[in-house]
C-alpha positions in Angstrom: -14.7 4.2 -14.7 -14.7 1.6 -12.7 -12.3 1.5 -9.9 -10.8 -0.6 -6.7 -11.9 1.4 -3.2 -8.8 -0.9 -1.4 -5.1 -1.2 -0.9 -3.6 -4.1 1.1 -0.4 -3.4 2.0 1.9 -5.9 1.4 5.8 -7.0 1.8 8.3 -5.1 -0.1 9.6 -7.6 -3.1 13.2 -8.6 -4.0 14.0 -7.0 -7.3 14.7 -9.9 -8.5 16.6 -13.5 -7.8 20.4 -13.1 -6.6 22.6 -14.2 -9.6 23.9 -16.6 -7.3 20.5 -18.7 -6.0 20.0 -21.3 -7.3 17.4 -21.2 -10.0 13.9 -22.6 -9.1 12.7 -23.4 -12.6 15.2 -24.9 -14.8 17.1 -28.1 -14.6 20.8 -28.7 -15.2 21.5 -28.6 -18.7 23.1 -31.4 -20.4 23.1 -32.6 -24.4 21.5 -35.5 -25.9 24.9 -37.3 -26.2 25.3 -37.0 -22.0 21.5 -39.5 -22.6 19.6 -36.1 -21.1 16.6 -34.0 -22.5 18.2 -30.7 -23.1 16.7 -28.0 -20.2 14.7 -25.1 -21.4 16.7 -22.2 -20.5 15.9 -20.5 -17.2 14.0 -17.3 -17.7 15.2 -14.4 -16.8 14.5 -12.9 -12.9 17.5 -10.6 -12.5 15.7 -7.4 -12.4 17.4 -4.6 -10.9 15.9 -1.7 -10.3 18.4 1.2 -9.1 17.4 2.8 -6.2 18.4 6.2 -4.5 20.5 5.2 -1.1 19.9 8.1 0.5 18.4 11.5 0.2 14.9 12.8 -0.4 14.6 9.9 -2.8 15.7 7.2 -0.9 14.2 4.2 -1.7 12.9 5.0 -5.0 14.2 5.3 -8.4 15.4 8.7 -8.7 15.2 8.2 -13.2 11.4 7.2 -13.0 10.5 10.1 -10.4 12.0 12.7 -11.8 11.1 12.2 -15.6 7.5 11.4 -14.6 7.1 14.3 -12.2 8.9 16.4 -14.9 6.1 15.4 -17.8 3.4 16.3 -15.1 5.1 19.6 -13.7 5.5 20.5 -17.5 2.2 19.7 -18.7 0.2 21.8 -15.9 2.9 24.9 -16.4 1.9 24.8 -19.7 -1.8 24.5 -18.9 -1.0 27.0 -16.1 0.6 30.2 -18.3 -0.7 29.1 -21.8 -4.6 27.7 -21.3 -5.9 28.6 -24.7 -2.9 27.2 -26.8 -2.6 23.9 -24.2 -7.0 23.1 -25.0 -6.8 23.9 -28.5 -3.3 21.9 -28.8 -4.8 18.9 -27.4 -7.9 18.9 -29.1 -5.4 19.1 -32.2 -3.6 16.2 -31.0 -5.9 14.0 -30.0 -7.9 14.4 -33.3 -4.9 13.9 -35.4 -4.2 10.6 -32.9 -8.0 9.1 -33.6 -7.9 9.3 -37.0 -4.4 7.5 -36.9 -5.4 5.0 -34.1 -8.8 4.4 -33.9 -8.9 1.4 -35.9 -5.7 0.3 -33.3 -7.7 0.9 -30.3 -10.5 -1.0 -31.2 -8.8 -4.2 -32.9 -6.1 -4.7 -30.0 -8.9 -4.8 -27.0 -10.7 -7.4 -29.1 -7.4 -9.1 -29.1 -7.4 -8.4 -25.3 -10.5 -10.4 -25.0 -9.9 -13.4 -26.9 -6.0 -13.8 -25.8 -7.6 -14.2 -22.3 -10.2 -16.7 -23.6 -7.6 -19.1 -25.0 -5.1 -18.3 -22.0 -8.1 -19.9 -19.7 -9.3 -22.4 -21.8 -5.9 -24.1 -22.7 -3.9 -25.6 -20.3 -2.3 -22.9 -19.3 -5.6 -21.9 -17.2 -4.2 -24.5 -14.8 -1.1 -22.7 -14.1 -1.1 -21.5 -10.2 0.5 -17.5 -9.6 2.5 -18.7 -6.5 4.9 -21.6 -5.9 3.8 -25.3 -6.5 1.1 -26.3 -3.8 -0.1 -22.4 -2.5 -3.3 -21.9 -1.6 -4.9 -18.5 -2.2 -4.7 -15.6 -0.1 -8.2 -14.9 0.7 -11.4 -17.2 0.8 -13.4 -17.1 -2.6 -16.0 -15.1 -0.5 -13.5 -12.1 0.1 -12.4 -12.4 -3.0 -15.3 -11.7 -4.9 -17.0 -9.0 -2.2 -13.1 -7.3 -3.3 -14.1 -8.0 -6.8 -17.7 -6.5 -6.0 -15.8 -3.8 -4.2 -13.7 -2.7 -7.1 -16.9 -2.9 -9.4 -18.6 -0.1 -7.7 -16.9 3.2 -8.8 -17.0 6.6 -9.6 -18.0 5.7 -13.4 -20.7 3.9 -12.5 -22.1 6.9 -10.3 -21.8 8.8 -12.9 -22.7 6.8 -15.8 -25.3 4.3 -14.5 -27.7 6.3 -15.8 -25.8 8.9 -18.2 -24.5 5.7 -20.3 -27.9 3.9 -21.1 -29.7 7.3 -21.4 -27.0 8.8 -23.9 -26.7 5.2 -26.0 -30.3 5.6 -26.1 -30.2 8.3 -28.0 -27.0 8.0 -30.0 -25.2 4.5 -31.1 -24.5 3.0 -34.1 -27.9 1.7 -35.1 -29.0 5.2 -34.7 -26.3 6.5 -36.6 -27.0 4.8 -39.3 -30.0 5.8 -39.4 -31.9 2.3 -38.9 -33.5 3.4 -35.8 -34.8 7.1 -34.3 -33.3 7.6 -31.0 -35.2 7.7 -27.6 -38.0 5.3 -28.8 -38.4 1.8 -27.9 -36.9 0.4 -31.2 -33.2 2.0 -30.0 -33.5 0.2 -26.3 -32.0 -2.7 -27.6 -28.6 -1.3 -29.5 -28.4 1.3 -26.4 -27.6 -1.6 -24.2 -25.8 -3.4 -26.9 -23.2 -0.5 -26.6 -23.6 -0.2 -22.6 -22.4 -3.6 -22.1 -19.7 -3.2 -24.6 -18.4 -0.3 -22.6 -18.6 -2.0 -19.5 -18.5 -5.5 -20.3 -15.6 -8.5 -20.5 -13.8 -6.4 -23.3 -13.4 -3.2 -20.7 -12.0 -5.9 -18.0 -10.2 -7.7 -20.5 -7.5 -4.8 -20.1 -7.4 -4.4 -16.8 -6.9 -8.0 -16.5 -4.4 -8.3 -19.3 -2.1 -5.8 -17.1 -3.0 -7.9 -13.7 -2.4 -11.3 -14.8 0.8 -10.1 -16.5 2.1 -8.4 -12.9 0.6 -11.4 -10.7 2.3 -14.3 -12.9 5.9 -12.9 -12.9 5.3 -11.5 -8.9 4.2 -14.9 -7.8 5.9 -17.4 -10.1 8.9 -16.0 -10.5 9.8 -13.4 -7.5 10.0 -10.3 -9.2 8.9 -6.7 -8.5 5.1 -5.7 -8.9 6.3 -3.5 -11.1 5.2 -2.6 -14.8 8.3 -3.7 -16.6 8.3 -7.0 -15.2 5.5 -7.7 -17.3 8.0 -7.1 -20.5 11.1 -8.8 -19.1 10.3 -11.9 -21.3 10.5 -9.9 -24.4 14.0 -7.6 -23.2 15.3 -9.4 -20.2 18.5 -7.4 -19.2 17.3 -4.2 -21.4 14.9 -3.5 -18.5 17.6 -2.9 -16.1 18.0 0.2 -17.7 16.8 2.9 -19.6 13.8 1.1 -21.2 13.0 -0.3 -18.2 12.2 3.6 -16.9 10.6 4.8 -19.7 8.0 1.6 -19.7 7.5 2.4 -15.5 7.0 6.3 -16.5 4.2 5.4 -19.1 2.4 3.2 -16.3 3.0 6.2 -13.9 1.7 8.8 -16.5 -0.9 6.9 -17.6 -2.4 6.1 -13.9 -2.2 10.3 -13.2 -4.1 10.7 -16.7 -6.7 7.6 -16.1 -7.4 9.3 -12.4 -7.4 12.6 -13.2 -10.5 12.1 -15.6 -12.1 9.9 -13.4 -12.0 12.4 -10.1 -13.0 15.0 -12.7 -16.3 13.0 -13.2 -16.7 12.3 -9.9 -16.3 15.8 -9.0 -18.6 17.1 -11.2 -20.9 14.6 -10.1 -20.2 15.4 -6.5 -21.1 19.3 -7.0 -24.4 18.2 -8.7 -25.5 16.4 -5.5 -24.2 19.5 -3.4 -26.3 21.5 -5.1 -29.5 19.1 -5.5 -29.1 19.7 -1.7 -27.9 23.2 -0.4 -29.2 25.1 -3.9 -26.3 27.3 -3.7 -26.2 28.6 -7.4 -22.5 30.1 -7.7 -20.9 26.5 -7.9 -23.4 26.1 -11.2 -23.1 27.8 -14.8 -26.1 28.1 -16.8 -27.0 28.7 -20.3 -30.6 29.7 -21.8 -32.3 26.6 -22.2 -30.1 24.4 -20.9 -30.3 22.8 -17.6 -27.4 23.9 -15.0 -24.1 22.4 -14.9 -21.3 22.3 -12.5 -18.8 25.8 -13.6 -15.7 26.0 -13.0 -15.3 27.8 -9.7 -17.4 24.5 -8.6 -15.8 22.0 -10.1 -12.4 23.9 -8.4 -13.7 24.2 -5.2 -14.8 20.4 -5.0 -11.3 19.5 -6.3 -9.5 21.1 -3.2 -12.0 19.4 -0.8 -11.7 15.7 -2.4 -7.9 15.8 -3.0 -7.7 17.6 0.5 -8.8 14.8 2.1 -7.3 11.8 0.0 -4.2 13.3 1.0 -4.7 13.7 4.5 -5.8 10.5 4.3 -2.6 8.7 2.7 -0.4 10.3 5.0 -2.3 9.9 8.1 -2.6 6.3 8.5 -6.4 6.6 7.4 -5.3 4.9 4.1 -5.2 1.6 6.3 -8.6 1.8 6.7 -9.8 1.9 3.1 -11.1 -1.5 3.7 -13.8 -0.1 6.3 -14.7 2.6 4.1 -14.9 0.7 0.9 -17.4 -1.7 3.3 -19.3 1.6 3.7 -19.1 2.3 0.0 -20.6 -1.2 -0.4 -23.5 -1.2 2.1 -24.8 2.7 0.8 -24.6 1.1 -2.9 -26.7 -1.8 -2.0 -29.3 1.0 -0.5 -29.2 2.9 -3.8 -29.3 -0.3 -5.6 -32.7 -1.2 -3.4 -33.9 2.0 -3.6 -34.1 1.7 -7.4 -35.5 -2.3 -7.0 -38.4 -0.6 -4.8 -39.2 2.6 -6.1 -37.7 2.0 -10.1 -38.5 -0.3 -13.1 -37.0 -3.3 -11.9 -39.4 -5.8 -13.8 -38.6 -3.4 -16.8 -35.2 -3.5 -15.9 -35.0 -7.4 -15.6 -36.5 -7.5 -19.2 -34.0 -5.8 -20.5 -31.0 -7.3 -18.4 -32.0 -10.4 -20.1 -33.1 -9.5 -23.9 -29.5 -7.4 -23.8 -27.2 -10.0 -22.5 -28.8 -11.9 -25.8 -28.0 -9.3 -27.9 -24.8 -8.4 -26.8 -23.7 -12.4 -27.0 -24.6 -12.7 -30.6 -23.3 -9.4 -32.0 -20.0 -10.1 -29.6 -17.8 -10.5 -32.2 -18.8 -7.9 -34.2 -18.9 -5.5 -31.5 -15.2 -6.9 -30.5 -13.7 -5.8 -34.2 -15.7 -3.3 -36.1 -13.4 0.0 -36.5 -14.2 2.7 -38.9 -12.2 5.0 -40.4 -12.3 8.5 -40.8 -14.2 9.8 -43.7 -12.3 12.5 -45.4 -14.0 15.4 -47.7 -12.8 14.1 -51.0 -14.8 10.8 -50.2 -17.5 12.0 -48.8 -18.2 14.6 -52.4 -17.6 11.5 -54.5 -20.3 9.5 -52.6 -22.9 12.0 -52.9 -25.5 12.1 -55.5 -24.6 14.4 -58.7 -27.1 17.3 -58.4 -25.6 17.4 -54.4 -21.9 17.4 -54.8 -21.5 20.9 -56.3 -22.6 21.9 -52.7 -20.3 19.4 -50.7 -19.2 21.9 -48.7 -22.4 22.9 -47.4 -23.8 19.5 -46.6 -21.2 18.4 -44.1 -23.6 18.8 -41.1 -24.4 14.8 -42.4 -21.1 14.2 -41.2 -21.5 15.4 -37.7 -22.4 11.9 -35.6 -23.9 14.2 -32.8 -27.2 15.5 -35.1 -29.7 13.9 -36.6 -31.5 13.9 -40.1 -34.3 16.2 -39.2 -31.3 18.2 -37.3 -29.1 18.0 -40.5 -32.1 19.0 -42.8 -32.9 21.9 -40.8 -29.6 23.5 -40.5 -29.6 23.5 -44.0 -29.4 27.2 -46.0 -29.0 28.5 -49.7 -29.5 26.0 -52.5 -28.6 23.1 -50.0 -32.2 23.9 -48.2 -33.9 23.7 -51.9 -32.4 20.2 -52.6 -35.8 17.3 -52.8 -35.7 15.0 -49.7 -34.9 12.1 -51.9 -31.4 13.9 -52.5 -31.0 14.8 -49.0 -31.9 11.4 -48.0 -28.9 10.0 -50.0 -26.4 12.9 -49.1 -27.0 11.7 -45.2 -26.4 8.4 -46.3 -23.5 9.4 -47.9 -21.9 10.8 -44.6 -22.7 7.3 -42.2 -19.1 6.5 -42.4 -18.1 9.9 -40.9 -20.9 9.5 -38.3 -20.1 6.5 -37.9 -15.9 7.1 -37.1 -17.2 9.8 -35.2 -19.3 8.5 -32.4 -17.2 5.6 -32.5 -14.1 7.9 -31.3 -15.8 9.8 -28.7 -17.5 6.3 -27.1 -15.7 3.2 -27.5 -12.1 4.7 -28.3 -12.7 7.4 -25.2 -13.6 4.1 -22.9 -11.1 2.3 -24.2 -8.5 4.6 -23.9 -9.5 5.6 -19.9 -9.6 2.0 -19.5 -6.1 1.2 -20.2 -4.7 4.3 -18.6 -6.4 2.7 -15.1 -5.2 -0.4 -16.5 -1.6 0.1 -14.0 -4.1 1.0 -10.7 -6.5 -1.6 -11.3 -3.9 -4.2 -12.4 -1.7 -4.0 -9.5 -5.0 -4.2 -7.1 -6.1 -7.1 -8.7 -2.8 -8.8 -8.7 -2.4 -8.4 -5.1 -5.1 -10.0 -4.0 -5.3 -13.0 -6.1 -1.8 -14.8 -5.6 -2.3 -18.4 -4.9 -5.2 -17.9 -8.1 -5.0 -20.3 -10.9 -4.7 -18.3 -14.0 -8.3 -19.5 -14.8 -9.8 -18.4 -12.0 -8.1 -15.2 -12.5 -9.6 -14.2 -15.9 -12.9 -16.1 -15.4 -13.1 -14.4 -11.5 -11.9 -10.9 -12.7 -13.5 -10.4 -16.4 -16.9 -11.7 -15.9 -17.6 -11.5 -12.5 -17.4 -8.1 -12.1 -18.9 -7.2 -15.7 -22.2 -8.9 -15.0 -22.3 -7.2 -11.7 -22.2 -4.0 -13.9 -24.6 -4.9 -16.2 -26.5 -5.8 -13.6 -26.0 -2.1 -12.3 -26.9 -0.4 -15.8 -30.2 -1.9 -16.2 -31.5 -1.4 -13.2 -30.6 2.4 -12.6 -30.6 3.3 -16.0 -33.9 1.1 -17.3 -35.4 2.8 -14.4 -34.4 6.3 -16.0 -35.7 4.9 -19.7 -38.4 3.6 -17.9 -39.3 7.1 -16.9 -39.0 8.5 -20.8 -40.5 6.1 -22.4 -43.6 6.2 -20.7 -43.7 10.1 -20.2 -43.3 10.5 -17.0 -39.8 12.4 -16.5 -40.7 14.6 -19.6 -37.6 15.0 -20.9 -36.3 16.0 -17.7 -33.7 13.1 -17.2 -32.5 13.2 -20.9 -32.1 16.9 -20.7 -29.9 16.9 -17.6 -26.5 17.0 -17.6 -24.8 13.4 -17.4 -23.2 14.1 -13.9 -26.9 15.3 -13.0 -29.3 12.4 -14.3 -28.9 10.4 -11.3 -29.9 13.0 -9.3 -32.7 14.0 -12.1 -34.1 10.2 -12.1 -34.4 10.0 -8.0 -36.4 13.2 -8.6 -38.4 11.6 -10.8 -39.0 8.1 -8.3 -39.5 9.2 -4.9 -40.0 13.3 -3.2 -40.1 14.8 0.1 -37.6 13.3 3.1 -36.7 10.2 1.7 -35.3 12.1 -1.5 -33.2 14.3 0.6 -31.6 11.7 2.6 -31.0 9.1 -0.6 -29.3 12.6 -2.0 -27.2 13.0 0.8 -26.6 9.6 1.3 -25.2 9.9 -2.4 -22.9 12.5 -2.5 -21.4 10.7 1.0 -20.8 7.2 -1.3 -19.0 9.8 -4.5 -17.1 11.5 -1.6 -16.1 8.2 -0.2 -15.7 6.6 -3.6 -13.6 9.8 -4.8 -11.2 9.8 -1.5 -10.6 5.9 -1.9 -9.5 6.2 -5.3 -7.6 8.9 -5.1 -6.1 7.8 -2.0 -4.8 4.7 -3.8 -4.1 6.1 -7.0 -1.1 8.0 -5.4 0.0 4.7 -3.7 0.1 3.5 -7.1 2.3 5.7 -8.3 4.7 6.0 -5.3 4.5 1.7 -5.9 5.7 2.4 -9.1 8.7 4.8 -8.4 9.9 2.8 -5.7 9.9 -0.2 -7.9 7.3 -2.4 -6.9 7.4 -1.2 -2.8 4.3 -0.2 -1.3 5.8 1.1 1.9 6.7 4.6 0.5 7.1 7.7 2.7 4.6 10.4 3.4 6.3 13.4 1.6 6.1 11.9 -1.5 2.5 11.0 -1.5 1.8 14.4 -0.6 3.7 15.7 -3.6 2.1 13.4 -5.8 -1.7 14.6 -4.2 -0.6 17.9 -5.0 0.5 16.9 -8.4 -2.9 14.8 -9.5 -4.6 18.1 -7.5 -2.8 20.6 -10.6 -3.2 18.2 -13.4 -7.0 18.1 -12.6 -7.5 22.1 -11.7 -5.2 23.3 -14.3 -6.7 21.1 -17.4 -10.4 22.1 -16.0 -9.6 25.6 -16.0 -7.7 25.3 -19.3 -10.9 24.2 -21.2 -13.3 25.5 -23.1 -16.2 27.2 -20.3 -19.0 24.7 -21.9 -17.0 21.6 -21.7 -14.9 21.7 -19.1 -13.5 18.0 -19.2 -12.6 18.0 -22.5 -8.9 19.0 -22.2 -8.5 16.1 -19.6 -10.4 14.2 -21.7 -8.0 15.2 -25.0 -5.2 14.2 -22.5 -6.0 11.1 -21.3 -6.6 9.6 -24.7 -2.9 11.0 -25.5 -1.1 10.0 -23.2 -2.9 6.2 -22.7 -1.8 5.3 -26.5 2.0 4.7 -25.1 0.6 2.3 -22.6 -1.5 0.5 -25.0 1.9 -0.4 -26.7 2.8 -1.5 -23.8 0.0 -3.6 -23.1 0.1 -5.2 -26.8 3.7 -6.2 -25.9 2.9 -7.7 -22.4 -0.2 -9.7 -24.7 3.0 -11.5 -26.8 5.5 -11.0 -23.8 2.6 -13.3 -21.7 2.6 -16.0 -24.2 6.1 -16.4 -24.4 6.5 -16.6 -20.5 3.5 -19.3 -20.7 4.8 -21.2 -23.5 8.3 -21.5 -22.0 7.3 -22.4 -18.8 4.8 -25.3 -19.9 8.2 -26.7 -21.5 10.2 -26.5 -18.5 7.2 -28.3 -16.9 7.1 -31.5 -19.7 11.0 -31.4 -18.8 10.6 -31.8 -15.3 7.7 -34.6 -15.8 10.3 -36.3 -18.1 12.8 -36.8 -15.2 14.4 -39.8 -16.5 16.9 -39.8 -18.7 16.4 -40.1 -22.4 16.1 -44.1 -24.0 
């Protein structure tokens, strides 16, 4: 996922205007018989956010600590004394939740998208986040290298070359059927689906929850807090109750949204440990299959990268994020060269080019096309007649992770004896299941880790871009930073297609695990020296990359318990290091030994539906807030009185 490597510090905010200042948007009210426009009425700024005086919580909102600390304590206790029951209970869940909400998770980022569009192309695109006449904050040169910055992550570490190779293999257009996987014909719908992931939809959320935090910090002087975003919708209900439960959603959804991206990164991190040093008891293995990071690994890597982010946040290090994230940038660049040199890059350019055409003309398509879940009653009445009799055995042409031939051959009994025109029609027959489920474990899975970053990446983005028109905050923050991750994708991972298709890796690359094939495809470029120091020189940038975000993922969440201050004491950063640190170990351990993400996996999808809620209401709250103050505006501009 992609993620911000910097925290600017910044000025504690007022939690809201002083009943008695004067308001700075409205205008005295007066009727049309006084020969005056009637005023808009003010909006509402009088958030208070109750804060402990003194105590071990000073500072901070003792209701939003404790309930989100509780949730966490709770859910790695449970992990902790009851593994089996807590994996198979959230696979359970999280099932039950996609068939539900799939269809919702697809349809309201669309929504995402095209709100934004219209938000930037109507007037209210000229509306500045700061008082009347600020300039921004940083020069449009910092801005965008932040931008840049924040568009180099862990996910795309991980997944610059695990995402094309996978899609590759498995998208819808396979699916389906109308293409075979990992041949030339599937190139084009593998990067239709690699730019969805990581294209203006996926920072479309992150910028739904920024501009929503920026334009009520900066226009109206309220916290940089999550409920802010809502108070258009609840005003004084926020002071309260709801208030806490909307900040503990943003705070529970940030641990989730982290917690699944350092797992990534640390399973990525032990491949490139043991690409250099060999050392075999980090790894599991199975017969046939190449070796992936075991648990006792993945473990051991945790208390290293958590150990330091900590030690970091409560060290004074944290202020210099920015340096290191200048380091993160400069070693990408040298990956990213290494791959222009050594890689596919006139391949690669081919692509970037035929795919940005693609994913243009099948954007809409791509923004609102759900699918349900196909049940077993519908799937029996859709086959042919001499097939349904054996319903029960033919439901491998469900499973979106096969294939026909796959399908065909796991066939026994009378199923196996059916003619291949009947088989043919039976597989048909399941494309909606296939269909609903690679759907769920792609775009939904994205989607969902996208929104539960949406609170980290938000508030980053918001702080750095006051003075910002709206405008150049969507058009700066949505497709700025998604071309340079298209960019990204099609050079590493065209490279690794590259390699494929033309038989050079062998199978090597698409046989590797995903945290592995960026290791696999340098392997397959370059040997001797220079491959050992590029390794090295990677696991230093996923160290880096992992430290930096978890660093300011717990400011993040102490900015959110102290309601909207950033300058939160060390014991409670620590407490919230070792929290993420138990979440993350407790959920790896509690999973399944083959699949050792999936319970955080399972539990990040969970827990980021509340928040997408919340997001949907900060989509209508935004409007309102827009709406309303373009009116107070036309009332101002009207300044005389009325003929």
């Amino acid at each position: 996922m992609i993620r911000p490597h910097m925290w600017f510090g910044a000025k504690p905010k007022p939690a809201g205007r002083s009943k008695t200042e004067p308001s700075k948007l409205g205008r005295p009210k007066a009727n049309k018989q006084q020969g005056y426009i009637m005023a808009p009425k003010d909006p509402f700024t009088d958030l208070e956010i109750a804060k402990a005086p003194s105590g071990f919580y000073e500072g901070n909102s003792l209701p939003i600590a404790l309930i989100s600390k509780s949730i966490m304590v709770g859910l790695v206790l449970w992990a902790l004394i009851w593994p089996g029951n807590a994996n198979s209970t959230l696979g359970s869940w999280n099932f039950r939740l996609l068939e539900s909400f799939n269809t919702f998770y697809i349809i309201i980022v669309g929504l995402f998208f095209f709100f934004l569009a219209a938000v930037a192309i109507l007037p209210t695109g000229k509306r500045v986040m700061g008082v009347p006449g600020e300039k921004p904050e940083f020069s449009n040169f910092s801005w965008f290298s932040m931008m840049f910055g924040a568009g180099l992550g862990v996910g795309l570490m991980v997944f610059a070359t695990a995402e094309p190779i996978g899609l590759w293999g498995s998208n819808p257009v396979v699916v389906a059927g109308d293409v075979t996987g990992n041949t030339e014909e599937a190139l084009q719908s593998a990067y239709r689906y690699t730019f969805l992931h990581y294209g203006f939809h996926a920072w479309a959320i992150y910028v739904i929850t920024g501009l929503s935090l920026a334009y009520y910090a900066y226009t109206r002087e309220m916290p940089l807090t999550i409920r802010s975003a809502l108070t258009p919708l609840f005003g004084k209900l926020l002071n309260g109750f709801l208030g806490h439960v909307v900040d503990v959603l943003g705070v529970v959804a940030t641990i989730l949204g982290v917690s699944v991206t350092i797992g990534y990164g640390v399973s990525q991190f032990i491949d490139g440990v043991y690409a250099i040093t060999g050392m075999e008891w980090m790894m599991t293995t199975e017969e046939g299959a190449a070796p992936a990071p075991g648990k006792v690994g993945l473990i051991a890597g945790l208390v290293v990268i958590m150990g330091l982010s900590i030690i970091s946040a409560v060290s004074g290090v944290g202020r210099g994020v920015k340096y290191l994230s200048n380091l993160n940038l400069v070693l990408s660049l040298i990956l990213l060269l290494t791959f222009v040199i050594f890689g596919s890059f006139l391949f690669a350019m081919t692509t970037y080019g035929t795919a940005m055409v693609d994913y243009i003309l099948n954007f809409l398509a791509l923004s609102f096309e759900a699918y349900g879940p196909q049940d077993a009653a519908a799937f029996a009445a859709a086959l042919p007649a001499d097939a349904q009799p054996l319903a029960d055995s033919l439901k491998g042409a469900q499973n979106a992770w096969g294939s026909f031939d796959g399908f065909v051959s796991g066939l026994e009994g009378e199923a196996a004896t059916l003619p291949p025109e009947t088989l043919a029609a039976v597989y048909e027959a399941g494309s909606q299941g296939r269909l609903f489920g690679w759907q769920a474990g792609w775009t939904t899975f994205y989607w969902a880790w996208w929104i539960a970053f949406s609170p980290f990446v938000g508030l980053f983005l918001a702080r750095i871009s006051k003075g910002r028109s709206v405008r150049e905050f969507i058009v700066g923050c949505v497709f700025a930073p998604a071309l340079v991750c298209f960019a990204w994708m099609t050079i590493l991972g065209g490279t690794a297609i590259d390699l494929e298709l033309t038989g050079g890796a062998n199978g090597a690359i698409t046989g590797a695990s995903n945290t592995a094939k960026l290791f696999v495809t340098l392997g397959q470029m370059i040997e001797g020296g220079l491959l050992s120091a590029l390794t090295i020189m990677c696991v230093v940038l996923i160290m880096t990359f992992l430290v930096t975000s978890a660093d300011s993922g717990i400011l993040v969440m102490n900015t959110i318990m102290s309601g909207g201050d950033a300058q939160t004491g060390n014991k409670h950063k620590i407490i919230w290091g070792l929290i993420l640190t138990a979440v993350i170990g407790t959920l790896i351990v509690a999973a399944g030994e083959n699949n050792p993400m999936d319970a955080l996996r399972n539990a990040m999808i969970i827990g980021a539906l509340p928040f997408t809620m919340v997001m949907g209401l900060m989509m209508v709250a935004l409007t309102k807030a827009l709406y309303r103050d373009g009116l107070r505006d036309k009332h101002a501009s009207a300044g005389a009185p009325a003929e």
